[in-house]
N, C-alpha and C positions, 0 to 999 in steps of 0.2 A: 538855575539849571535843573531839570528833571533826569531822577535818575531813573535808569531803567530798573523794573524788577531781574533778578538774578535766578536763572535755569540751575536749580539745583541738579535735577539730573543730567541736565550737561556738564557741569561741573562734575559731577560724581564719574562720569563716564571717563571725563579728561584724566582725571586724578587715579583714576584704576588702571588707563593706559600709562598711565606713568608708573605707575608702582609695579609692570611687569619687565621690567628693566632691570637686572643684579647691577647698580652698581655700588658695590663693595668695592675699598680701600683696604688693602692688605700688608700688614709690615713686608711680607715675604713677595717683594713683587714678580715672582715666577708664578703665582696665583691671582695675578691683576688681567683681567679680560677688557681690553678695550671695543671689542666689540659692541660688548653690552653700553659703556659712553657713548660712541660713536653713534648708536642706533637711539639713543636717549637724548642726542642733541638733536637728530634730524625730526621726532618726536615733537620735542618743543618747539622745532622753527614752522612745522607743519602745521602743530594744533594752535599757536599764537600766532600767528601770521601780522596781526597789528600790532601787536606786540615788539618783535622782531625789528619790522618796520621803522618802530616809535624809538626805543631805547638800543644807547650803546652797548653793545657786548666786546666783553676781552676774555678772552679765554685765559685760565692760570694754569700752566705747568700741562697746555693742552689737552685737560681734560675739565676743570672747573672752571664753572660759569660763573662772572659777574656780567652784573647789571646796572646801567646806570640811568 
């Protein structure tokens, strides 16, 4: 099976859009923004699309992502 070469700078682009997303865990949950989750799952379901598609997700404690 032939693998494709790999778009570094679309990778770099994905990964920058991801890293503008706070989400921070905090003991003191009156400082937990779920915003910032909620707009960093719709992120990932957008920019992976096959992704999404392919593997199971369960969400943990509604805001942390596995994958399977």
């Amino acid at each position: 099976m032939a693998v494709e070469p790999l778009d570094t700078a679309a990778l770099a682009q994905r990964l920058a859009g991801a890293l503008r997303f706070r989400t921070v865990s905090y003991q003191d949950s009156s400082r937990f923004d779920a915003r910032e989750f909620e707009g960093f799952q719709r992120y990932l379901r957008a920019t992976f699309p096959r992704l999404h598609a392919t593997l199971k997700l369960e969400k943990v404690n509604g805001y942390g992502l596995l994958y399977e």
